[in-house]
Backbone as CSV, one residue per row, in Angstrom:
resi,resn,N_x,N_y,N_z,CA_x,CA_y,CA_z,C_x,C_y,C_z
1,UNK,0.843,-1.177,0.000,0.000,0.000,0.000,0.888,1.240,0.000
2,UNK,0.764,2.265,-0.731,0.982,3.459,-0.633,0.602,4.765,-0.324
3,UNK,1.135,4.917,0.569,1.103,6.024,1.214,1.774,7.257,0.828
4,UNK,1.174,8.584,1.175,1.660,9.785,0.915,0.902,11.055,1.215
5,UNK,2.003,12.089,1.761,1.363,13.172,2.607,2.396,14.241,2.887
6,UNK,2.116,15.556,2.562,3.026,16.510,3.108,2.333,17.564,4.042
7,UNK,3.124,18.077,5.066,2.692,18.421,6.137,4.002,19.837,7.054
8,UNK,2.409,20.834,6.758,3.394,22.277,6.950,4.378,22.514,8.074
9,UNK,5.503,22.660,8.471,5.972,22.783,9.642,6.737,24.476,9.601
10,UNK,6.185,25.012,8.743,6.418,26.245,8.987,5.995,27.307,7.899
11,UNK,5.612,28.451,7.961,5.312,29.217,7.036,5.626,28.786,5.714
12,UNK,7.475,28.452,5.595,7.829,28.423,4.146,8.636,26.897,4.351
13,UNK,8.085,26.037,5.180,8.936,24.577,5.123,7.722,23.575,5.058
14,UNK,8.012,22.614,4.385,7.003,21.737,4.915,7.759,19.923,4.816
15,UNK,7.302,18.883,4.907,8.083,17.335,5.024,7.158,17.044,4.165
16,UNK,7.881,16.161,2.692,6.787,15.400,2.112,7.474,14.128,2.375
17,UNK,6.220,13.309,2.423,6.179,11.829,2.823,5.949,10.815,2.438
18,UNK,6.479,9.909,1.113,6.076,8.796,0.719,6.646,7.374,1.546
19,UNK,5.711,6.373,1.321,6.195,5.413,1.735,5.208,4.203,1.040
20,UNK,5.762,2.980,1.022,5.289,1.714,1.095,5.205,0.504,1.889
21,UNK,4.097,0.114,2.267,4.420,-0.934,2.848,3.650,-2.625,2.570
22,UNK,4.047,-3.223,2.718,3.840,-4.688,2.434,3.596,-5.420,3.634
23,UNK,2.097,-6.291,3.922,1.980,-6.946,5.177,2.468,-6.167,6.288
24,UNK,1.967,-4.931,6.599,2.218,-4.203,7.781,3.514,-3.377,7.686
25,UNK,4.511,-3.931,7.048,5.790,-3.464,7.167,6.313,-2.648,5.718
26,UNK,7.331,-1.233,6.467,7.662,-0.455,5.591,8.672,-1.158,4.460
27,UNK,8.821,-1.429,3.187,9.278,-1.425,2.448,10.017,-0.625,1.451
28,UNK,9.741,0.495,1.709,10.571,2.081,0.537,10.060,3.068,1.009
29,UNK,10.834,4.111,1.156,9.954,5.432,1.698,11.293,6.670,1.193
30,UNK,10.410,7.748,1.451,11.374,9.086,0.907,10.387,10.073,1.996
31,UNK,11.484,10.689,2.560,11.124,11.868,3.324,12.053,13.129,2.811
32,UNK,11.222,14.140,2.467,11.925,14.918,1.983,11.939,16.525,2.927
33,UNK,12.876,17.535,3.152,12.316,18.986,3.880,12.462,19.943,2.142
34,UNK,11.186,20.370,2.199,11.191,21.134,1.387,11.001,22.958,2.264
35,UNK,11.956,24.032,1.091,12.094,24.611,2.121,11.726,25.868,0.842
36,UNK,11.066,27.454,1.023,10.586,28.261,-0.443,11.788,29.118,0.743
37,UNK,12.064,29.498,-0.456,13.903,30.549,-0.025,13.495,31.431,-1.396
38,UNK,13.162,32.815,-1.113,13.083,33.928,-1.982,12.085,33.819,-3.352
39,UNK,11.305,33.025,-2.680,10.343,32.607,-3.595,10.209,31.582,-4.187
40,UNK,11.273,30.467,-4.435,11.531,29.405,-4.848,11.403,28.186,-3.840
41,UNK,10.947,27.169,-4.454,10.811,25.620,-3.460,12.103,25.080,-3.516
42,UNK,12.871,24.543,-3.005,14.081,23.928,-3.044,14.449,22.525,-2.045
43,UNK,14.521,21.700,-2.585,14.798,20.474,-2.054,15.925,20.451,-0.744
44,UNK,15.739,20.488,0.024,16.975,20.654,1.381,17.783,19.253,1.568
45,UNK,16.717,18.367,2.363,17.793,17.640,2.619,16.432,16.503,2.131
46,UNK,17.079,15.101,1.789,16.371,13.662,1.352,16.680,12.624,2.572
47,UNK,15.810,11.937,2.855,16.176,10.360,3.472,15.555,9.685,2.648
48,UNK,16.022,8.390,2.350,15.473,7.347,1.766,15.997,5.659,1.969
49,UNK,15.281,4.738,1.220,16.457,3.516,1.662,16.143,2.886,0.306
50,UNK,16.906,3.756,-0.630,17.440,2.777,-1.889,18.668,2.961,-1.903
51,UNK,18.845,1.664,-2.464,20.297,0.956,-2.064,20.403,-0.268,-1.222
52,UNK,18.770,-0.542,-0.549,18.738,-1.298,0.535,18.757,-0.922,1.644
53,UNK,19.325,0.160,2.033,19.995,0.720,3.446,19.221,1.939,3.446
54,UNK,19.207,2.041,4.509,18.247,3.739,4.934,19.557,4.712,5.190
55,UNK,19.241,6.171,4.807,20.233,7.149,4.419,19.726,8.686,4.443
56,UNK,20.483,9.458,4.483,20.105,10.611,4.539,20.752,11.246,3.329
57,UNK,20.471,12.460,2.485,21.687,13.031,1.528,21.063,14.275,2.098
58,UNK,22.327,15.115,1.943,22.111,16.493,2.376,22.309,17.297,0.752
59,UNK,21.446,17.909,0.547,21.004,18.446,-0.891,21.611,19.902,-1.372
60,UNK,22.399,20.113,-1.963,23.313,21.416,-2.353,22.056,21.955,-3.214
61,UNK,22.691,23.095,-3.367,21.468,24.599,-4.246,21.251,24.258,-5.358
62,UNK,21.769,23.068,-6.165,21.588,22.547,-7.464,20.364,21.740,-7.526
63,UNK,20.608,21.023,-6.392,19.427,19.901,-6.168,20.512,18.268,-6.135
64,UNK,21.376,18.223,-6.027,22.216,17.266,-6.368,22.727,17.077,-5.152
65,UNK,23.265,15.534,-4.601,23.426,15.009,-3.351,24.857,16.072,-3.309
66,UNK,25.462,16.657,-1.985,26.482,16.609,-1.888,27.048,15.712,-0.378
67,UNK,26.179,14.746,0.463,26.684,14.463,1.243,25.928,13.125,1.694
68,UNK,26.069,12.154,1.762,25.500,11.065,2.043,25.925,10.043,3.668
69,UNK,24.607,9.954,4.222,25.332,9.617,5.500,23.884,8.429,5.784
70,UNK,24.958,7.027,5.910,24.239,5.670,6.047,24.160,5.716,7.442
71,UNK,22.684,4.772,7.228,21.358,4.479,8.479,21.899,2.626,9.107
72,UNK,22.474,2.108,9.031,23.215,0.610,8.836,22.156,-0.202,9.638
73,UNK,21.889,0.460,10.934,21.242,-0.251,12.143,20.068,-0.015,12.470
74,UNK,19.450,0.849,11.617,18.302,1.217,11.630,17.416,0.144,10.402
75,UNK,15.916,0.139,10.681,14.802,-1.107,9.818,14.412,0.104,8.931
76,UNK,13.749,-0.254,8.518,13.298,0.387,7.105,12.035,1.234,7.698
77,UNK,11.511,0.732,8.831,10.185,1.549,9.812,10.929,2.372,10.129
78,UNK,12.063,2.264,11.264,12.897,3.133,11.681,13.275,4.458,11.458
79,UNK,13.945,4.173,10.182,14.729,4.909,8.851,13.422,6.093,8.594
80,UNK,12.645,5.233,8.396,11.206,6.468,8.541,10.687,6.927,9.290
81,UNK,10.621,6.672,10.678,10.336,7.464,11.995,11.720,8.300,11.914
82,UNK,12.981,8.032,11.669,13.538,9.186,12.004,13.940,10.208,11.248
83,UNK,13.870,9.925,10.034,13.700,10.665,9.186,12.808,12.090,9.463
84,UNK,11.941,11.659,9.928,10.793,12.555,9.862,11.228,13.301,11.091
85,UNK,11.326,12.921,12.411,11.760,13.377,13.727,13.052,14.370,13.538
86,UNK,13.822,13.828,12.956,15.584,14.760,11.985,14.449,16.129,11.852
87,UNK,14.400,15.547,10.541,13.450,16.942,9.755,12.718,17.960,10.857
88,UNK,11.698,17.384,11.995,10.657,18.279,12.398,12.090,19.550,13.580
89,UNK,12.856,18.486,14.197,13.635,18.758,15.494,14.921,19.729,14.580
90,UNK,15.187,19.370,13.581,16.266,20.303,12.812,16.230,21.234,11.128
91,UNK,15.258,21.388,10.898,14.899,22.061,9.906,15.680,23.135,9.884
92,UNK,15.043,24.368,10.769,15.668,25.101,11.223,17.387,25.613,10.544
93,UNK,17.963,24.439,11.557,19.297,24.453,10.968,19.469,24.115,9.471
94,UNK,19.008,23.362,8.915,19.037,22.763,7.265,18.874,23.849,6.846
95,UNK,17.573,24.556,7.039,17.524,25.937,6.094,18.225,26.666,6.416
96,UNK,18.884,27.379,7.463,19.708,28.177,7.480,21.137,28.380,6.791
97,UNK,21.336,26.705,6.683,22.983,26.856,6.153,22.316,26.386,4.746
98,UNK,20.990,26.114,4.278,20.928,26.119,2.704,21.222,27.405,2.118
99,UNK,20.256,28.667,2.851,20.346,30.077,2.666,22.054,30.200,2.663
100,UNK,22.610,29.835,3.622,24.217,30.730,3.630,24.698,30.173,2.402
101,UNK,24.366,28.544,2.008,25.013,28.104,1.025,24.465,28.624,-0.648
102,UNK,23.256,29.412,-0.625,22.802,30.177,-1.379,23.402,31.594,-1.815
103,UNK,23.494,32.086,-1.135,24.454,33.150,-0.906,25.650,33.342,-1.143
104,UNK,26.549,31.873,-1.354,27.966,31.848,-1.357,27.858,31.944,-3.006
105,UNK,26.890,31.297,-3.889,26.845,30.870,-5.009,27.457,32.041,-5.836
């Protein structure tokens, strides 16, 4: 079954949320912080678990991974509870150094 939902956590941020699951259990999911910086939507940071492994990429002003950091010990439910918990507890910071990293461009 698939699931999906995005959900405002701030004026100009919000988490979109896909996932799948099979017999109760998560099978693929993508959590994304989307963040509008000067008028524009811009992809911040991704979790996901393709590849097999649950992961985070931290998303440069292009839209292109520049930093990838593996989930090893975490389940694929997991990987998606924290995903989302990252995002709500640190946004904040993500957008701020997206903006500085906007700025440097």
């Amino acid at each position: 079954m698939d699931k999906k939902y995005k959900r405002a956590i701030s004026e100009e941020d919000s988490i979109a949320v896909r996932f799948r699951t099979y017999m109760g259990k998560v099978i693929h999911y993508v959590v994304r912080l989307e963040c509008v910086i000067r008028g524009k939507r811009y992809g911040v940071m991704r979790f996901d678990n393709a590849h097999g492994r649950p992961h985070r990429h931290t998303l440069g002003t292009t839209g292109r991974t520049i930093d990838k950091v593996w989930y090893d010990k975490l389940s694929y439910s997991e990987g998606l509870t924290e995903a989302i918990e990252d995002i709500e507890n640190n946004y904040e910071f993500y957008r701020e150094r997206f903006i500085k990293w906007l700025s440097e461009k």
